[in-house]
mmJSON file of the N, C-alpha and C atoms, coordinates in Angstrom:
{"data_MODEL":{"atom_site":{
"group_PDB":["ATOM","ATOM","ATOM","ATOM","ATOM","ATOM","ATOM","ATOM","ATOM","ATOM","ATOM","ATOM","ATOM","ATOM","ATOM","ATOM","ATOM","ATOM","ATOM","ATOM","ATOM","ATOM","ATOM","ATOM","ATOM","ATOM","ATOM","ATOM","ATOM","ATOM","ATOM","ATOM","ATOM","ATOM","ATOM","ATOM","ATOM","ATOM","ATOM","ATOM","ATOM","ATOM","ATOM","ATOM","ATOM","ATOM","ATOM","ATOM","ATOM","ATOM","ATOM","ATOM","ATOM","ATOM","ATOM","ATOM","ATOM","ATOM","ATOM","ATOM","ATOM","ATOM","ATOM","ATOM","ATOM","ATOM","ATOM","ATOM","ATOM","ATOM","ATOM","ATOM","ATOM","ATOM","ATOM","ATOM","ATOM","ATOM","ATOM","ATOM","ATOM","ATOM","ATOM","ATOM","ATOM","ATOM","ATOM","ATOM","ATOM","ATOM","ATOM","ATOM","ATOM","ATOM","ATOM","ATOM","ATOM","ATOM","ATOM","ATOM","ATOM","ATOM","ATOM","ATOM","ATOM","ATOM","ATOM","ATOM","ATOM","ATOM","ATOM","ATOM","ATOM","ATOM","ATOM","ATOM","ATOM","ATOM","ATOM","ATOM","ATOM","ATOM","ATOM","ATOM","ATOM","ATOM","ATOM","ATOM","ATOM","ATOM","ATOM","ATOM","ATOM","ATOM","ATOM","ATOM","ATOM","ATOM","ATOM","ATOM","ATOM","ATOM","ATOM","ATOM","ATOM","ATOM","ATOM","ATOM","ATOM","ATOM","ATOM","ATOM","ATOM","ATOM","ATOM","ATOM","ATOM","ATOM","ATOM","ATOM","ATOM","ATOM","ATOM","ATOM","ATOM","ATOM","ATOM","ATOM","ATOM","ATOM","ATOM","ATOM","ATOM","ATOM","ATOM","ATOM","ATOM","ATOM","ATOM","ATOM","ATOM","ATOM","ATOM","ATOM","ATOM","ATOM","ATOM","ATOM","ATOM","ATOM","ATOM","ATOM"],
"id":[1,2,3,4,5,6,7,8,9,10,11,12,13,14,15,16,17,18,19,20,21,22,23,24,25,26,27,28,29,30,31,32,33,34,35,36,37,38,39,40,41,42,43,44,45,46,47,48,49,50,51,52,53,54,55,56,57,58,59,60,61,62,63,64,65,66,67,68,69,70,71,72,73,74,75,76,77,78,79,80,81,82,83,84,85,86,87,88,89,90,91,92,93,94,95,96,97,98,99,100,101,102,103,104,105,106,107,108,109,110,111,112,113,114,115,116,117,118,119,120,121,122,123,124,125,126,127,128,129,130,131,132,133,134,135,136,137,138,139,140,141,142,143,144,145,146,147,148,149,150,151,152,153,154,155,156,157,158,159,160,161,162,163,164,165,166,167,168,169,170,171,172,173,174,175,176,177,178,179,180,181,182,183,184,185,186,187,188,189,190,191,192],
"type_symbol":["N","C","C","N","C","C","N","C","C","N","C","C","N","C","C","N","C","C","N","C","C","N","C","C","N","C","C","N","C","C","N","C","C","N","C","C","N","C","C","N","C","C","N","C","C","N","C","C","N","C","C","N","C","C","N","C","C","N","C","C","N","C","C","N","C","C","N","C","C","N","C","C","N","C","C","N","C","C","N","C","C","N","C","C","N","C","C","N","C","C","N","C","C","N","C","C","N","C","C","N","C","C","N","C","C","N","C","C","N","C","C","N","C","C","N","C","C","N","C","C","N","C","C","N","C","C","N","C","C","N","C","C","N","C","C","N","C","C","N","C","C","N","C","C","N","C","C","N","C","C","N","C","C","N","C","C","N","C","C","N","C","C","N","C","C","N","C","C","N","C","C","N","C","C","N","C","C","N","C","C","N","C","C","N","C","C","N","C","C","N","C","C"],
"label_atom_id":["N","CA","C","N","CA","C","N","CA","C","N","CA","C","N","CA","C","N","CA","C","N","CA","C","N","CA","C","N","CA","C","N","CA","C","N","CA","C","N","CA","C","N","CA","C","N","CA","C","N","CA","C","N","CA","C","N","CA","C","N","CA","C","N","CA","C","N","CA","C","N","CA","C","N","CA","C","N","CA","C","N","CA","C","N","CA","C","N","CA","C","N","CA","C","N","CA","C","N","CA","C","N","CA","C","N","CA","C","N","CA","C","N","CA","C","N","CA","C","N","CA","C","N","CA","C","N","CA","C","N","CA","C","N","CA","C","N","CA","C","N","CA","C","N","CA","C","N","CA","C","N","CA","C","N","CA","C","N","CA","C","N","CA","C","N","CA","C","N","CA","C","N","CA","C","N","CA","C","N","CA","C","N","CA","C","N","CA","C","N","CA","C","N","CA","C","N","CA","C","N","CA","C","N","CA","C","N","CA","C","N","CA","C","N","CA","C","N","CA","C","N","CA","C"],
"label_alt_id":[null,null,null,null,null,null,null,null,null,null,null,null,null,null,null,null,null,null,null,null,null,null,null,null,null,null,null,null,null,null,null,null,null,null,null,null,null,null,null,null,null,null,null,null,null,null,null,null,null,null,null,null,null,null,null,null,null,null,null,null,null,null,null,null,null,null,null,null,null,null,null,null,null,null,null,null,null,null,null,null,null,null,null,null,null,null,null,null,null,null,null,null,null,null,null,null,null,null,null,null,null,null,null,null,null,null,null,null,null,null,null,null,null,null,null,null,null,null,null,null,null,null,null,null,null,null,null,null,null,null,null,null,null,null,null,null,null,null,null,null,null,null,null,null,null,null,null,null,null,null,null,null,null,null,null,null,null,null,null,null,null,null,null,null,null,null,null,null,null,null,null,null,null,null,null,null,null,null,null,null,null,null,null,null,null,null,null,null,null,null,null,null],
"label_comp_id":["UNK","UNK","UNK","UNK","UNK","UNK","UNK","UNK","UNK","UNK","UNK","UNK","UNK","UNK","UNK","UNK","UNK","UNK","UNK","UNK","UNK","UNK","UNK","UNK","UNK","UNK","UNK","UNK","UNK","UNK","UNK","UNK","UNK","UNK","UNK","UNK","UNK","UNK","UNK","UNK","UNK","UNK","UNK","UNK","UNK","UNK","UNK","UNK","UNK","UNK","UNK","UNK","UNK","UNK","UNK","UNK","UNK","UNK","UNK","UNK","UNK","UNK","UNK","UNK","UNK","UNK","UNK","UNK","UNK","UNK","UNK","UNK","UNK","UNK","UNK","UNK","UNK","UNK","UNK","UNK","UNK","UNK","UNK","UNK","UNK","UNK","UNK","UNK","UNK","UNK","UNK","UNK","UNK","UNK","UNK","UNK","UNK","UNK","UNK","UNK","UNK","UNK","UNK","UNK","UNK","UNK","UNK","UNK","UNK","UNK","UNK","UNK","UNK","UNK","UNK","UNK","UNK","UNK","UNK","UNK","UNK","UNK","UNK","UNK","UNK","UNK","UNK","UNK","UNK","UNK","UNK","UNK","UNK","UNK","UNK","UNK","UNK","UNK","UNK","UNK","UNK","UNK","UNK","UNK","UNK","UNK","UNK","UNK","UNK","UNK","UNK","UNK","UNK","UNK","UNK","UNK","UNK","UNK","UNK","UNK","UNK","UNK","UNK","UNK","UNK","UNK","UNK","UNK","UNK","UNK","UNK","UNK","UNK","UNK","UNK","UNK","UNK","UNK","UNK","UNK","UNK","UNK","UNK","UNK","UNK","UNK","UNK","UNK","UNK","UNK","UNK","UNK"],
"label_asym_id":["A","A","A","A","A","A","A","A","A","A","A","A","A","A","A","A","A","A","A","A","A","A","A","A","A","A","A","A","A","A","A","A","A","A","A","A","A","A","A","A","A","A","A","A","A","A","A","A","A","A","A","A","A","A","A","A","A","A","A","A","A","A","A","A","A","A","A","A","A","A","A","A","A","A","A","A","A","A","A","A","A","A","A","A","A","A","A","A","A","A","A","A","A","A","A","A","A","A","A","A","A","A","A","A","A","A","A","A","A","A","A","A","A","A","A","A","A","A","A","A","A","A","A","A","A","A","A","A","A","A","A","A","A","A","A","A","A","A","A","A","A","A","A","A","A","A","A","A","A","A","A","A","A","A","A","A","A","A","A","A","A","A","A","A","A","A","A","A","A","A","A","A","A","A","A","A","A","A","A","A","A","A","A","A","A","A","A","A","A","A","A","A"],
"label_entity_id":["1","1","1","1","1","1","1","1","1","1","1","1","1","1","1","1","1","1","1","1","1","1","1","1","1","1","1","1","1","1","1","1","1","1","1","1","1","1","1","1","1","1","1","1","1","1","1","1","1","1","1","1","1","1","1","1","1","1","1","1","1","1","1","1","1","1","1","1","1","1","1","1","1","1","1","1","1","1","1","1","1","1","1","1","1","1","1","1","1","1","1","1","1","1","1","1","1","1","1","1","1","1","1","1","1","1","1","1","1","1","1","1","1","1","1","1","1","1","1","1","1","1","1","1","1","1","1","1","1","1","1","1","1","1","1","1","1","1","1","1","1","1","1","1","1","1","1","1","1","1","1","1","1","1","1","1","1","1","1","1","1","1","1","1","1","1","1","1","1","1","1","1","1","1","1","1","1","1","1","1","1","1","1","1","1","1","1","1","1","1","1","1"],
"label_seq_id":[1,1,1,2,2,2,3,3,3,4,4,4,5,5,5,6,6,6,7,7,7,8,8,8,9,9,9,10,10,10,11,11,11,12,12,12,13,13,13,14,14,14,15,15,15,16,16,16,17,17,17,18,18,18,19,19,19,20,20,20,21,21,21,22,22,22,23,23,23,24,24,24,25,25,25,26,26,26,27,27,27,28,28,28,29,29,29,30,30,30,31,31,31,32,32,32,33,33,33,34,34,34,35,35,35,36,36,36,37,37,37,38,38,38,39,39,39,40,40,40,41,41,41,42,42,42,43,43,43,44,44,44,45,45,45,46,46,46,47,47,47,48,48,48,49,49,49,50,50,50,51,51,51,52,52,52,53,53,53,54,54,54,55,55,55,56,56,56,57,57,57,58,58,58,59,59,59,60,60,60,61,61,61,62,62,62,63,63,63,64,64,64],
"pdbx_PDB_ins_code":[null,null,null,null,null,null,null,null,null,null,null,null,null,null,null,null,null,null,null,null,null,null,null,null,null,null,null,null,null,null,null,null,null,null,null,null,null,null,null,null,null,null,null,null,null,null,null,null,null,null,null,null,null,null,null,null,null,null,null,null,null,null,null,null,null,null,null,null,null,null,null,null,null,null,null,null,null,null,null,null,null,null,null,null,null,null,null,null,null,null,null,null,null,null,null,null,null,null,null,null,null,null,null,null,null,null,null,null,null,null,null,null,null,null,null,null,null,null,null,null,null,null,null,null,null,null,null,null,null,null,null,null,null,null,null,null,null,null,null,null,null,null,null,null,null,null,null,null,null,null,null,null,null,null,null,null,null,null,null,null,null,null,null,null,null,null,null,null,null,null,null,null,null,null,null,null,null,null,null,null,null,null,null,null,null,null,null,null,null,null,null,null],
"Cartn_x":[-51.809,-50.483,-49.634,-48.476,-47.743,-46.882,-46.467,-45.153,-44.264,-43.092,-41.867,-41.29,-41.094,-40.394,-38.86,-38.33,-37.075,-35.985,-35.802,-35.042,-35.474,-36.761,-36.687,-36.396,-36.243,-35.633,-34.332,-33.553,-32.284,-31.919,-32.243,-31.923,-32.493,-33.407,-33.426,-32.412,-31.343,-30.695,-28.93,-29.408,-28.126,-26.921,-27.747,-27.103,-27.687,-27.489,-27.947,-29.383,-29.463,-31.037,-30.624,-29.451,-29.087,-29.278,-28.995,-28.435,-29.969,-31.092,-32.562,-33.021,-32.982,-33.222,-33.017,-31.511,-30.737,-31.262,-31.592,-31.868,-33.172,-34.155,-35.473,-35.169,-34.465,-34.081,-33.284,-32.42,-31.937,-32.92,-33.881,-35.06,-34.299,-33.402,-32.65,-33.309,-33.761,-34.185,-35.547,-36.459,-37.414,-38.64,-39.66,-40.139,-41.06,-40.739,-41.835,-43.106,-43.808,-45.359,-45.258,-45.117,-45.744,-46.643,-46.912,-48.249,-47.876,-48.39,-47.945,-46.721,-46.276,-44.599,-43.409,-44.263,-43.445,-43.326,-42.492,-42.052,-42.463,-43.089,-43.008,-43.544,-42.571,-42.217,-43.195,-43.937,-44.782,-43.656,-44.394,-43.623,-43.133,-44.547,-44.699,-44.003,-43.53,-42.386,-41.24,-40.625,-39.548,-38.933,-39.81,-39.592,-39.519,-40.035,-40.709,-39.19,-38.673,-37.03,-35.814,-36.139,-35.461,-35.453,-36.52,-36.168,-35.511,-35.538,-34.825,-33.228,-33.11,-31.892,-31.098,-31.856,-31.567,-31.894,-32.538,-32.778,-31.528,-30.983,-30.492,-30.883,-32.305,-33.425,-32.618,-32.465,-32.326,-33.463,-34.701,-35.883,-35.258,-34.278,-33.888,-32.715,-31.963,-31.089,-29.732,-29.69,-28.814,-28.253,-28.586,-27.922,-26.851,-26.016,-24.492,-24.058],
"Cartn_y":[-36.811,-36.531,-37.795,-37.31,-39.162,-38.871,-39.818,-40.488,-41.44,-40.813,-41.887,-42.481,-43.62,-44.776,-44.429,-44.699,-44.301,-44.513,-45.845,-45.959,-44.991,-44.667,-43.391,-42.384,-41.821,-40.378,-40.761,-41.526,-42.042,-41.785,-42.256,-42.672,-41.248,-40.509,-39.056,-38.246,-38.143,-37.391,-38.285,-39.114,-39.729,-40.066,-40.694,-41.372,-42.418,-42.641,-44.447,-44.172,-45.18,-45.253,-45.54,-45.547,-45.147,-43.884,-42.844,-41.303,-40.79,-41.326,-41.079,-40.955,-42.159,-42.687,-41.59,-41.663,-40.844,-39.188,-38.864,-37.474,-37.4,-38.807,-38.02,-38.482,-39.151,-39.801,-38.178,-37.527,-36.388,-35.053,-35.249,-34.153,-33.583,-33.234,-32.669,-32.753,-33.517,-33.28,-33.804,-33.854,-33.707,-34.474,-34.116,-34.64,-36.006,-36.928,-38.462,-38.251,-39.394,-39.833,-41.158,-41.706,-43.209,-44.086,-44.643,-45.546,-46.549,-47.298,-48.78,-48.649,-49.666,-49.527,-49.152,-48.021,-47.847,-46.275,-45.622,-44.247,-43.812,-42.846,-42.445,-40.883,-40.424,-38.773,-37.993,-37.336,-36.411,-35.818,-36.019,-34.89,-33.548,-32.868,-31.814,-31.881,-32.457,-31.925,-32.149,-33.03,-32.754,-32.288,-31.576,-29.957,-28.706,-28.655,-27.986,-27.875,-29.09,-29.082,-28.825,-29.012,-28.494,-27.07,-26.867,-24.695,-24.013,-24.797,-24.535,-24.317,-25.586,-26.007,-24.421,-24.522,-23.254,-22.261,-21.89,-20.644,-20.065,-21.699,-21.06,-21.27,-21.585,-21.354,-22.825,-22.112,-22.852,-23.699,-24.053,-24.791,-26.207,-26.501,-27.932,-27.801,-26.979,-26.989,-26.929,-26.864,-26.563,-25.193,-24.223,-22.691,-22.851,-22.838,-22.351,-21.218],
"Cartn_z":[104.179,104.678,104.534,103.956,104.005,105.102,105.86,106.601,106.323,106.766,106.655,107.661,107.172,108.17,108.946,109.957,110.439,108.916,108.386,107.932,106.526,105.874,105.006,105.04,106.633,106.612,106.989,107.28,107.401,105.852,105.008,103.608,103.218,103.21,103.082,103.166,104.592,105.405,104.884,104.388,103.851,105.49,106.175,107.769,107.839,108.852,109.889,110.558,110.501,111.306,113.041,113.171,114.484,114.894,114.615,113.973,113.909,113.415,113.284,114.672,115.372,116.657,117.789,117.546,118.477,118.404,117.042,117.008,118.436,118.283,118.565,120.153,120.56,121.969,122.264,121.866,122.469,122.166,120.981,120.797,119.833,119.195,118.01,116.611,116.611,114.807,114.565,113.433,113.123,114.044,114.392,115.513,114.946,115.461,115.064,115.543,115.627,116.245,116.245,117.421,117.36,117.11,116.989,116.007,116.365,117.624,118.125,118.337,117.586,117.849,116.726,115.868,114.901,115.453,114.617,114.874,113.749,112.833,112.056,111.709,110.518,110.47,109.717,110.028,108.767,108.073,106.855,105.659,106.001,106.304,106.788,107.469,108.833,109.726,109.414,108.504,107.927,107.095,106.342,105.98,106.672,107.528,108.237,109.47,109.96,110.336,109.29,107.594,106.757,106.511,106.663,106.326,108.013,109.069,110.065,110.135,109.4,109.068,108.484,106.903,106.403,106.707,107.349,107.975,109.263,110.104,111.11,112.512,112.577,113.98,114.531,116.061,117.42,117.768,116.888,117.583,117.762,117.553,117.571,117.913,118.637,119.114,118.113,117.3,115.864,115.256,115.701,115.574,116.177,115.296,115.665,116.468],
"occupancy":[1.0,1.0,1.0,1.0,1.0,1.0,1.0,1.0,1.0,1.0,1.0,1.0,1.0,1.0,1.0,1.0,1.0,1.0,1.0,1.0,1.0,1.0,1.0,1.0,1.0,1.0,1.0,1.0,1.0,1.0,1.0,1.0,1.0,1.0,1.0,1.0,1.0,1.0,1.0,1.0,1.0,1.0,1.0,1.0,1.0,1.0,1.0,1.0,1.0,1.0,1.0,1.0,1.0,1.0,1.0,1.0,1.0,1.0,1.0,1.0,1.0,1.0,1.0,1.0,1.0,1.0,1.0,1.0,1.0,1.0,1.0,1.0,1.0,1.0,1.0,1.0,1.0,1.0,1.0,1.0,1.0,1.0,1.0,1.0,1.0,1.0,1.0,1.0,1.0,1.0,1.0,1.0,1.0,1.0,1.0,1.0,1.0,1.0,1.0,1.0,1.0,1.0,1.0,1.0,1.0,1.0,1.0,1.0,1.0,1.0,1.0,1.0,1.0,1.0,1.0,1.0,1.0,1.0,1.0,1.0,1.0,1.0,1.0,1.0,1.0,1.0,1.0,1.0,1.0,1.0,1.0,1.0,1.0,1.0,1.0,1.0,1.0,1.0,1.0,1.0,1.0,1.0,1.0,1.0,1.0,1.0,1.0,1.0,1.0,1.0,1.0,1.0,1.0,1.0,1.0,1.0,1.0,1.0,1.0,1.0,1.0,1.0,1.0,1.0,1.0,1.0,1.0,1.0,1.0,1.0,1.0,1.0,1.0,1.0,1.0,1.0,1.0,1.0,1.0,1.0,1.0,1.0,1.0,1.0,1.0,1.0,1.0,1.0,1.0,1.0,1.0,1.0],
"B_iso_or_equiv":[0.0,0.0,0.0,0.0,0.0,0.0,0.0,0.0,0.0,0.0,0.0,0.0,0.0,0.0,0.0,0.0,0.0,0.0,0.0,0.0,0.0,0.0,0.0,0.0,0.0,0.0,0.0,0.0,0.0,0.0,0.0,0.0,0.0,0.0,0.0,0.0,0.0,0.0,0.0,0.0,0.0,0.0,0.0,0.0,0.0,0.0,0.0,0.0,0.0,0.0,0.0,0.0,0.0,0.0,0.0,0.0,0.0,0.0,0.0,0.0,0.0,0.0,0.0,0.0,0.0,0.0,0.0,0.0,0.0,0.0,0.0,0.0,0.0,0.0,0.0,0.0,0.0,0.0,0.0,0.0,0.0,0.0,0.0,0.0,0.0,0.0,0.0,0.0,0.0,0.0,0.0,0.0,0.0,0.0,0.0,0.0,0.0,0.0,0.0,0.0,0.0,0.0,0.0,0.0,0.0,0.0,0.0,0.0,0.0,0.0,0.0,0.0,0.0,0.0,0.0,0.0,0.0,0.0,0.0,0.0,0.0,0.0,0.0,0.0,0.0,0.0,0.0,0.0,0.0,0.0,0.0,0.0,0.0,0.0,0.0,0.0,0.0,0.0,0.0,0.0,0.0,0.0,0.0,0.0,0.0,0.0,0.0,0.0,0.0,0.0,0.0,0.0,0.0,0.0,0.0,0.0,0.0,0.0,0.0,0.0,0.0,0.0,0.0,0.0,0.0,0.0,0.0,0.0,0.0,0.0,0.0,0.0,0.0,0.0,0.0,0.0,0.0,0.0,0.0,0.0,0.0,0.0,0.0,0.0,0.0,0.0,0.0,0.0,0.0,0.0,0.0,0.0],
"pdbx_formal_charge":[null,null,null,null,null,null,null,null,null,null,null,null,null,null,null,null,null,null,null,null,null,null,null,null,null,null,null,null,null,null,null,null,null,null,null,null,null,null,null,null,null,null,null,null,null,null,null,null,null,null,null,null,null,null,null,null,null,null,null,null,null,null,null,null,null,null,null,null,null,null,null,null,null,null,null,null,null,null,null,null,null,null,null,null,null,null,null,null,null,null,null,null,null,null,null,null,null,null,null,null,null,null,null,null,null,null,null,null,null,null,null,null,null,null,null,null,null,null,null,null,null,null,null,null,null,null,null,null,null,null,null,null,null,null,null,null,null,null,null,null,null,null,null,null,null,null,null,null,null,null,null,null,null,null,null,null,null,null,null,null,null,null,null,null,null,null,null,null,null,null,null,null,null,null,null,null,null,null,null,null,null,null,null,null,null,null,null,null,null,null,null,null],
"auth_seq_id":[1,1,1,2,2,2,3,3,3,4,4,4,5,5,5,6,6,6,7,7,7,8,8,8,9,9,9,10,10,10,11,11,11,12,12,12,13,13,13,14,14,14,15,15,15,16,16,16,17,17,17,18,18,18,19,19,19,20,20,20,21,21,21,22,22,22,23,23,23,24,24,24,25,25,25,26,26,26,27,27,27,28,28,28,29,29,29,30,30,30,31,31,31,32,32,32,33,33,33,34,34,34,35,35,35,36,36,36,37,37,37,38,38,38,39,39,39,40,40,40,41,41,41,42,42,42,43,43,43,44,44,44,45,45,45,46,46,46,47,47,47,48,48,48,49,49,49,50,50,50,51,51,51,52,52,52,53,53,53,54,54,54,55,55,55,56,56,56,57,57,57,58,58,58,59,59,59,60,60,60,61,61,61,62,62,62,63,63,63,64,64,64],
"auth_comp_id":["UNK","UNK","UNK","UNK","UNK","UNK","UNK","UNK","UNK","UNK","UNK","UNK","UNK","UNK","UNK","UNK","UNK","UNK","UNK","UNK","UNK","UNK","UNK","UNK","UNK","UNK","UNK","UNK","UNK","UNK","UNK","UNK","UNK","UNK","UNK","UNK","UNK","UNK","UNK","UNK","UNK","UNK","UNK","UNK","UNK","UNK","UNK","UNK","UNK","UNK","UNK","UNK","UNK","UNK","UNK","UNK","UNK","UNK","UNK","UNK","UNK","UNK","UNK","UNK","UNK","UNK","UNK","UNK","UNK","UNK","UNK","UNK","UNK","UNK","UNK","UNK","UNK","UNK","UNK","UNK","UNK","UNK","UNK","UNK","UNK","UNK","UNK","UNK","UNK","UNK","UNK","UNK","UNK","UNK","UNK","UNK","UNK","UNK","UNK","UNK","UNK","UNK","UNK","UNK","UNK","UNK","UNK","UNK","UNK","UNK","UNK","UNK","UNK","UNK","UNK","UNK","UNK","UNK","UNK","UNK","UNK","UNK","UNK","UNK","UNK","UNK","UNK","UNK","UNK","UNK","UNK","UNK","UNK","UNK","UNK","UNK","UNK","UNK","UNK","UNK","UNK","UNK","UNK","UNK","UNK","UNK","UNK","UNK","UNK","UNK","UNK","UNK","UNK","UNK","UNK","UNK","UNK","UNK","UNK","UNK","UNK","UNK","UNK","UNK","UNK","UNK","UNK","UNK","UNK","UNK","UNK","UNK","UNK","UNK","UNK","UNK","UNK","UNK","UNK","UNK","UNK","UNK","UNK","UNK","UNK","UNK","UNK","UNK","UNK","UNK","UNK","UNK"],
"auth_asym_id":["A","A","A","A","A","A","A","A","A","A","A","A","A","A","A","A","A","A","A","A","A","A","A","A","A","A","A","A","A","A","A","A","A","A","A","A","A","A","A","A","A","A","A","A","A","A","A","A","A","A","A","A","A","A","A","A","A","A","A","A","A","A","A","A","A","A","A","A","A","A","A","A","A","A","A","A","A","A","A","A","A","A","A","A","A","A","A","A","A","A","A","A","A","A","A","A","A","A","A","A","A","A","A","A","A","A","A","A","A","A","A","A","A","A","A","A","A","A","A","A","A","A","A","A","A","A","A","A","A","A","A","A","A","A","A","A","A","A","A","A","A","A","A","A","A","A","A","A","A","A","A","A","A","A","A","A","A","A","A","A","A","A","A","A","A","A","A","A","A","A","A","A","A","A","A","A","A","A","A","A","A","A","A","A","A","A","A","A","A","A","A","A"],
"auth_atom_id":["N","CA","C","N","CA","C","N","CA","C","N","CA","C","N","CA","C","N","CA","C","N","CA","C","N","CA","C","N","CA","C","N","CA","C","N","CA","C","N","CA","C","N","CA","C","N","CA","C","N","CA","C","N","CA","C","N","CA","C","N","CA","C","N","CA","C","N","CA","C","N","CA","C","N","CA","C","N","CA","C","N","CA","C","N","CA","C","N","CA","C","N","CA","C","N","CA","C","N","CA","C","N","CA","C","N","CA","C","N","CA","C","N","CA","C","N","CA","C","N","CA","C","N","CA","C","N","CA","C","N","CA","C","N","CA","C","N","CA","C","N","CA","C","N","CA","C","N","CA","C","N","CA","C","N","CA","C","N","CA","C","N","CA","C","N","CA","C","N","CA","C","N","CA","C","N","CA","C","N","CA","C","N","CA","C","N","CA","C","N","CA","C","N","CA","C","N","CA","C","N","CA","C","N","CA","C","N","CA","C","N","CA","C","N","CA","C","N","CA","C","N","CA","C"],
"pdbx_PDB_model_num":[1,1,1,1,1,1,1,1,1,1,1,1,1,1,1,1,1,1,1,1,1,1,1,1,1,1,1,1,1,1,1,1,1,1,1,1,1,1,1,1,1,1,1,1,1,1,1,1,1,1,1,1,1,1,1,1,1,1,1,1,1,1,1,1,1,1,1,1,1,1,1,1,1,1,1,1,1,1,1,1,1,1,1,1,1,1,1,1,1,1,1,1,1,1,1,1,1,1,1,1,1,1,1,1,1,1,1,1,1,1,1,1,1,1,1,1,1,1,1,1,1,1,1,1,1,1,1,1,1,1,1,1,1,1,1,1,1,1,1,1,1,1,1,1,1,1,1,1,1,1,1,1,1,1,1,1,1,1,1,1,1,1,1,1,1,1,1,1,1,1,1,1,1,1,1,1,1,1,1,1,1,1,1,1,1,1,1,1,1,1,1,1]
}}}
């Protein structure tokens, strides 16, 4: 399984690594795992928050 660093899904999502932060501090967007003191994203779940996206689904608070 690979993971990405805050600032790779920042640079993924084309935002700030503020904006990364903030998603997982309010629970909004793709869910991390900590590892000491790093944060970092499975693939899998950030796809996995991308077909949400397109789909529509409220699991993240994002349905219009």
């Amino acid at each position: 399984m690979q993971y990405l660093t805050t600032a790779e899904v920042a640079e993924r999502y084309r935002t700030a690594e503020s904006t990364v932060r903030y998603w997982r501090q309010i629970e909004k967007g793709p869910r991390g795992i900590k590892i000491g003191k790093r944060v970092l994203y499975p693939e899998a779940e950030l796809l996995r928050y991308e077909r949400a996206l397109i789909e529509g689904r409220d699991e993240w608070g994002l349905a219009s």
